[in-house]
N, C-alpha and C positions, 0 to 999 in steps of 0.2 A: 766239235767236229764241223758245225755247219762253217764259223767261221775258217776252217783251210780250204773247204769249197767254196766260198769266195773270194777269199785270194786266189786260190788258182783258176777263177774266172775269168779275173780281174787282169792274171799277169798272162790269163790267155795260155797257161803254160801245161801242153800236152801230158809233158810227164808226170806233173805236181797233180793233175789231174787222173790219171789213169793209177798212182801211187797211194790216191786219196781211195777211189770210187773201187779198186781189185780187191784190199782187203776187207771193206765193208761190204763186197757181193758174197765174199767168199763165209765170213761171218753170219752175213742173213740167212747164205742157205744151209749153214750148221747149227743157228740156234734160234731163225727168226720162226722157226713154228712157237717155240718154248716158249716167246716173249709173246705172240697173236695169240695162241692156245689158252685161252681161259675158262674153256670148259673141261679140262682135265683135272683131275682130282689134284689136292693141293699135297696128299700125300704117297707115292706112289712105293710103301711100304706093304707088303701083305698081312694082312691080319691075322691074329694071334689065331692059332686055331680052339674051337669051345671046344669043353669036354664032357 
């Protein structure tokens, strides 16, 4: 991924840039808690109930 952000640095080219940078904004704010989130349990199954 980095290198098509710098091509499209490189070729200066509006679209190839807004094409790159839209669906990686759109991505980080649907899954970038999940990926920074490392204090969340690693299984978010509920426990069996005791009896």
């Amino acid at each position: 991924m980095p290198l098509l952000l710098v091509l499209a640095l490189l070729r200066r080219s509006a679209t190839a840039l807004i094409a790159l940078l839209l669906p990686t904004a759109v991505w980080l704010n649907l899954f970038g808690g999940l990926v920074a989130d490392k204090s969340a349990p690693a299984a978010t199954c509920p426990s069996p109930p005791t009896t």
